[in-house]
C-alpha positions as CSV (number, residue, x, y, z in Angstrom):
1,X,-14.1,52.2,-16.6
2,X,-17.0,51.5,-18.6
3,X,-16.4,48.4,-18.9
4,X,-16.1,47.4,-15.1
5,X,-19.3,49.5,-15.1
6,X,-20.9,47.0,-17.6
7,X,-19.5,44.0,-16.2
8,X,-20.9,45.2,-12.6
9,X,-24.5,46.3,-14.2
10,X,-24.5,42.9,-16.1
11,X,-23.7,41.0,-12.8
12,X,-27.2,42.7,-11.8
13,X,-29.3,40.4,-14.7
14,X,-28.5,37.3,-13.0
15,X,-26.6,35.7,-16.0
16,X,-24.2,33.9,-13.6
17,X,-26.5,32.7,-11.3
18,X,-27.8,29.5,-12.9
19,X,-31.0,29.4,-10.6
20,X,-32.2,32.7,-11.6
21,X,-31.7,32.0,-15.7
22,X,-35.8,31.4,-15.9
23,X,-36.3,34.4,-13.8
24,X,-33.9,37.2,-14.9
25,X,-35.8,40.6,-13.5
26,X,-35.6,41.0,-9.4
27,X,-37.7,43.9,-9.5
28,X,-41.4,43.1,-11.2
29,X,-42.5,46.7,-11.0
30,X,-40.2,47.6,-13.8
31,X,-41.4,44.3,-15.9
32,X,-44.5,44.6,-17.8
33,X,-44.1,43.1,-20.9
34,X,-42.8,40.2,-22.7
35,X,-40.8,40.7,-25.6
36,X,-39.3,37.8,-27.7
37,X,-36.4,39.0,-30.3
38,X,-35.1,37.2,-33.4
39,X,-31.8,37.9,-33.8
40,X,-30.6,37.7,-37.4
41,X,-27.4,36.0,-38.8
42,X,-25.8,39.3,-39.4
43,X,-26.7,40.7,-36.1
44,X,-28.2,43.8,-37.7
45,X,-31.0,44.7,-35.6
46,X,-33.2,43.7,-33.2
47,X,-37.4,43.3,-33.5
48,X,-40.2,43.0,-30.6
49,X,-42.3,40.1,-31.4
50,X,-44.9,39.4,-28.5
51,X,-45.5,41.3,-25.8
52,X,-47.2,39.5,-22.4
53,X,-47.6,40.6,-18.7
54,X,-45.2,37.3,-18.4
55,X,-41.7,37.6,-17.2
56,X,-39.9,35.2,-19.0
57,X,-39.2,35.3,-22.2
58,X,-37.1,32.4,-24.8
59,X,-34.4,33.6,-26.8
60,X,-32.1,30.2,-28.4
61,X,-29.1,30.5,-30.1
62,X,-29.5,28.2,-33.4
63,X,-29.0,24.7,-32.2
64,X,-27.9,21.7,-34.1
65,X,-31.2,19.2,-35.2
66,X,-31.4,17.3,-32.2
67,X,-34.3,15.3,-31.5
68,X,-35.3,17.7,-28.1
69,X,-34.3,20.7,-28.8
70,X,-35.8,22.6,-25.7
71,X,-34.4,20.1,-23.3
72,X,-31.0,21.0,-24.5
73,X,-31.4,24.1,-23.9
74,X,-32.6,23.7,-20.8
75,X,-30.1,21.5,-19.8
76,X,-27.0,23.3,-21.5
77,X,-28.1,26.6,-22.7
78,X,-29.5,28.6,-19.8
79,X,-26.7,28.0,-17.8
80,X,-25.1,31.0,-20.1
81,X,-22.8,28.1,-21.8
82,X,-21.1,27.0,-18.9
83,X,-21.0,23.6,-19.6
84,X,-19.1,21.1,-17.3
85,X,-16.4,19.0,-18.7
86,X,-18.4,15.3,-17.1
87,X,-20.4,15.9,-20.2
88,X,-17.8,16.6,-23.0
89,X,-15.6,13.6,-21.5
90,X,-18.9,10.8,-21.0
91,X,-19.0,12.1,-25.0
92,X,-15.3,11.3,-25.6
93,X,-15.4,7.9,-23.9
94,X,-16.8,5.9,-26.8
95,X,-13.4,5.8,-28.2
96,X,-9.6,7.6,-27.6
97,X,-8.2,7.7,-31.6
98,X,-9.0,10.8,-33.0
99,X,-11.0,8.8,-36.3
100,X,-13.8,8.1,-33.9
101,X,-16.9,8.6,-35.3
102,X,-17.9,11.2,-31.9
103,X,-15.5,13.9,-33.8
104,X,-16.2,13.2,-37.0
105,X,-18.9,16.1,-37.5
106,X,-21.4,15.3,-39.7
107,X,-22.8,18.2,-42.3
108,X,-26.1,19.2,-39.9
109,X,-28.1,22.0,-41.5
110,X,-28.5,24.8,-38.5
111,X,-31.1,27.3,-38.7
112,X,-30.9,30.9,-39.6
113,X,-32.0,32.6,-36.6
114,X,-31.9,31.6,-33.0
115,X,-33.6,32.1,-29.7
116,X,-32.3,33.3,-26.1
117,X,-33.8,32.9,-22.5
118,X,-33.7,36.8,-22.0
119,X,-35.5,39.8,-23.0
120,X,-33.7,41.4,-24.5
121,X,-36.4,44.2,-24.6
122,X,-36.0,44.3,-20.5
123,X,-32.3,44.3,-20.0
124,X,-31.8,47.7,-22.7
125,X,-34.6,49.4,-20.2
126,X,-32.5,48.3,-17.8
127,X,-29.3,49.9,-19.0
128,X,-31.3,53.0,-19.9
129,X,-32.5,53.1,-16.0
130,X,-28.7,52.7,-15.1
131,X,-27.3,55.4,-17.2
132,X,-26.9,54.2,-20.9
133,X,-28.1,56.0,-23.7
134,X,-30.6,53.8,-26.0
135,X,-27.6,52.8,-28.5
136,X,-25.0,52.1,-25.9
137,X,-27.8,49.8,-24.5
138,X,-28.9,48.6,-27.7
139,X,-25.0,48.2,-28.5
140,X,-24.6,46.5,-24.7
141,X,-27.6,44.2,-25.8
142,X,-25.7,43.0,-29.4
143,X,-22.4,42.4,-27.7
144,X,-24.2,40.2,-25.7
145,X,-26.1,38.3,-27.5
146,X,-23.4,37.4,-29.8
147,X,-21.0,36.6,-27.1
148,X,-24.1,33.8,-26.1
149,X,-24.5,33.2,-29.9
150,X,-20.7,32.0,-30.1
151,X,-20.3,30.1,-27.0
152,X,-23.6,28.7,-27.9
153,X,-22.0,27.6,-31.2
154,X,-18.6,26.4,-29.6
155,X,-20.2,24.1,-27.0
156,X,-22.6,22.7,-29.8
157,X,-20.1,21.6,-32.2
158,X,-18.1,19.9,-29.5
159,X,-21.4,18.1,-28.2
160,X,-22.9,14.9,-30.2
161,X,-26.4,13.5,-30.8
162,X,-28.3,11.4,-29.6
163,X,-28.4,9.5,-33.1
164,X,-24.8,9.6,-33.2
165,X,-24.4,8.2,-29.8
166,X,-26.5,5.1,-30.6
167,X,-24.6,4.7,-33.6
168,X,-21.5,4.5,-31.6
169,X,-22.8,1.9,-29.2
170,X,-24.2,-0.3,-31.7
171,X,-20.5,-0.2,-33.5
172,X,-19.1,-1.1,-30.1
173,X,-21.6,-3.8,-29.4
174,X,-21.0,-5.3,-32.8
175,X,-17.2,-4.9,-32.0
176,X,-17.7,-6.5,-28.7
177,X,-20.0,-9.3,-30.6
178,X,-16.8,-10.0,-32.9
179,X,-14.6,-10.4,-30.0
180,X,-17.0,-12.8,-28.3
181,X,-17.0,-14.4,-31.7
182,X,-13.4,-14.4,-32.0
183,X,-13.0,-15.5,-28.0
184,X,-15.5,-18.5,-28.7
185,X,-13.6,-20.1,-32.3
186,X,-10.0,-19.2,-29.7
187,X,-11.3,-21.1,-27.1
188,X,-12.7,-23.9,-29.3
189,X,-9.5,-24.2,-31.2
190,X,-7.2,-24.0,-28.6
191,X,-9.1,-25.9,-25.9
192,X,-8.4,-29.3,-27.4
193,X,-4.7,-28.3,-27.5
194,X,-4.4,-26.7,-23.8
195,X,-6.5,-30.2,-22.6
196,X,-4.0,-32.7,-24.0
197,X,-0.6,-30.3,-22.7
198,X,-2.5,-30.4,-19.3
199,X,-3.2,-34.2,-19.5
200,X,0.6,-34.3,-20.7
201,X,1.8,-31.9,-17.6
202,X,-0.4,-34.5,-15.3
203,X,1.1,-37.7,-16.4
204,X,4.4,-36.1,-16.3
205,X,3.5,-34.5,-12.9
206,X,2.3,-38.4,-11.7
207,X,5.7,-39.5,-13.3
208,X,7.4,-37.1,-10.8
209,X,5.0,-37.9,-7.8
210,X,6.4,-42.0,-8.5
211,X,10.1,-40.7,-9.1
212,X,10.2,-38.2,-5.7
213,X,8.3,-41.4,-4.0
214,X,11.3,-43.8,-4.6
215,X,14.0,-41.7,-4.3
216,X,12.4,-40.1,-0.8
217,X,11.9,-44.4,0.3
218,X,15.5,-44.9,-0.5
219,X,17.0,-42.0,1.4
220,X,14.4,-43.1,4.1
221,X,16.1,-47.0,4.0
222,X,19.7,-45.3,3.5
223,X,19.0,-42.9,6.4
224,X,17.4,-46.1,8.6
225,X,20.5,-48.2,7.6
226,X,23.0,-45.4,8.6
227,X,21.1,-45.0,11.9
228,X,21.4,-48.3,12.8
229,X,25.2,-48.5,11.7
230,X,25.4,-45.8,14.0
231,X,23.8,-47.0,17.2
232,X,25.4,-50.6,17.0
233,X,28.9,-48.5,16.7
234,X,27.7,-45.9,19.6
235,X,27.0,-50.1,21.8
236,X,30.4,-50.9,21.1
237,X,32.1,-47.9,21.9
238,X,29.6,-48.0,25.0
239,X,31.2,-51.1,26.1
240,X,34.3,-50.6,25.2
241,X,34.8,-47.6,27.4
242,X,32.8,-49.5,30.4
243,X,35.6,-52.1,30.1
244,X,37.9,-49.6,29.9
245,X,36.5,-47.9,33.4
246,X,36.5,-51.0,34.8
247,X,39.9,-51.7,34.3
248,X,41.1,-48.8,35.8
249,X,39.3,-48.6,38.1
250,X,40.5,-52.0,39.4
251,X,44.2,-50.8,39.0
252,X,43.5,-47.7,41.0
253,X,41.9,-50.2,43.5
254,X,44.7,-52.1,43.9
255,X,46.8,-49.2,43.6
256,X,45.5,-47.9,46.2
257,X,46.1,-51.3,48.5
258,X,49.7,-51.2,47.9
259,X,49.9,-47.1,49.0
260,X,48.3,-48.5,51.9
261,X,50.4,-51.2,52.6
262,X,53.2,-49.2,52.3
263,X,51.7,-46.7,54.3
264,X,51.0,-49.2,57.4
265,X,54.4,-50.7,57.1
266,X,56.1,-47.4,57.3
267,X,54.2,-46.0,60.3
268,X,54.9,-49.4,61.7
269,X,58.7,-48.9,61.2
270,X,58.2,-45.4,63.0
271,X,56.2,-46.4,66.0
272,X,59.0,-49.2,66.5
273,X,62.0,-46.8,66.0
274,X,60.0,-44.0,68.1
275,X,59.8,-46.7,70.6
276,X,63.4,-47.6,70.4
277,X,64.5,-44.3,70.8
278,X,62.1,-43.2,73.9
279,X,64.2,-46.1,75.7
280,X,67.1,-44.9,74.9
281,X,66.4,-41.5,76.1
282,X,65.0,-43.1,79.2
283,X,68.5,-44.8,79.8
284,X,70.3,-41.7,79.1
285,X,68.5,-39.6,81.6
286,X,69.1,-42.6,84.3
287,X,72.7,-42.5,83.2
288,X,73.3,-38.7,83.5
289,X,71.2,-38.8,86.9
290,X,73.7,-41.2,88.4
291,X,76.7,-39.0,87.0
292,X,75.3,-36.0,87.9
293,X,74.4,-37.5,91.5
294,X,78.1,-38.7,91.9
295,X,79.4,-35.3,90.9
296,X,77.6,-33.3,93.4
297,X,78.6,-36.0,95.9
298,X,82.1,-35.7,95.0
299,X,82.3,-32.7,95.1
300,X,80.7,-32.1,98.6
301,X,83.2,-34.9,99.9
302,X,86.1,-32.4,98.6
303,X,84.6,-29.4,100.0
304,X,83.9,-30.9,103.3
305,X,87.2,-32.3,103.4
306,X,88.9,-28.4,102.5
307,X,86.7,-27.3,105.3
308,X,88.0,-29.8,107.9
309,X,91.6,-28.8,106.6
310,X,90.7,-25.2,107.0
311,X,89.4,-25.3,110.4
């Protein structure tokens, strides 16, 4: 529980909120002095140096020798150590094996005390006013300060200078300078060679061109010749089969003349024997006509001649 109640009361100093780290006290009329401690190695104790009617107040934890100081701390350290990984990894892009010279850490003398952008003075009142005795604030205050201290120092080592960097990029400069070294005496060696196999690929290319040229102007004569062959063969056939329509179509011709010569002689033959035989018929009827006409005469002479008997 008192723990949750720190974490909540610390909330209140603004340390997470990176755009109230130079501005740290909300309420002014508790503020009236400025108080800058020096924290000692051992964490022993902590001492008012200045007091001002300012409001902020710079407190660093001990920083590597780099050529700005303050701007790294600006930059890095009053955002409570919560530095984003784009500026660890642009660090770790000058090279990927682990002998690079960015995590080779060189032997940087650090100084003995350190300085943090908080006031320290302010935030144990401010534990006081919210219900802390003076050593659980005091206590509050240390645990704090080396919590920063030690984040401070983590994010530090894994950082590199500004000397360090232009060492790096002049080694990879002179590495790239080697290669374009190398690149030059490669393509001066070799570019003799790669001229004369692509003079030899050309003539043997223009050998190729001449062969494929010949061979295509024979298949082109072959192909002509075979044409040819063909359409004098396709003529004759041509002819051939007109001949061959020809002649039958005379046979069928005269085929035909002989059906129809046939064909007029028999229906000759029938008219005559039709004929023949409608006079015979005539005849016959003439014939029965007179029997039948001398029947019925004879027999009214013998019926006539019963009746005379008769009567």
């Amino acid at each position: 529980m008192v723990l949750k109640q720190c974490h909540s009361r610390l909330k209140r100093l603004g340390v997470n909120h990176p755009e109230n780290r130079y501005d740290l006290y909300f309420k002014q009329n508790r503020v009236s002095n400025f108080v800058t401690g020096t924290i000692s190695p051992n964490m022993s104790g902590l001492t008012a140096v200045n007091k001002s009617p300012c409001v902020r107040c710079i407190v660093i934890p001990p920083l590597m020798n780099f050529e700005k100081p303050l701007w790294r701390g600006r930059r890095a350290g009053l955002k409570m150590m919560h530095v984003s990984a784009v500026t660890q990894t642009s660090a770790r892009e000058l090279s990927t094996s682990i002998q690079g010279p960015q995590y080779l850490r060189q032997d940087v003398p650090k100084t003995e005390g350190g300085k943090l952008f908080f006031d320290t003075h302010a935030v144990v009142r401010l534990f006081e006013e919210n219900g802390f005795t003076t050593q659980q604030a005091e206590v509050m205050v240390k645990v704090l300060v080396r919590m920063t201290k030690s984040n401070m120092e983590v994010i530090y080592n894994d950082m590199v200078t500004k000397v360090h960097q232009e060492i790096m990029l002049q080694r990879v400069m002179s590495q790239i300078a080697s290669v374009k070294k190398d690149m030059i005496i490669l393509e001066k060696s070799e570019f003799t060679t790669l001229l004369a196999e692509n003079e030899k690929l050309k003539i043997q290319l223009l050998q190729f061109k001449v062969q494929l040229a010949d061979v295509m102007n024979k298949v082109r004569s072959d192909s002509i010749m075979e044409m040819n062959l063909e359409k004098s063969r396709s003529k004759e056939l041509k002819v051939g089969h007109e001949k061959m329509l020809l002649e039958t179509r005379t046979e069928i011709m005269e085929m035909t003349a002989d059906q129809d010569r046939h064909l007029t002689q028999t229906n000759m033959k029938i008219d005559t024997e039709v004929a023949g035989l409608k006079t015979m018929l005539e005849s016959h009827k003439l014939d029965t006509i007179k029997y039948l006409a001398g029947s019925v005469f004879t027999c009214l002479t013998v019926v006539l001649g019963f009746y005379r008997i008769w009567m």
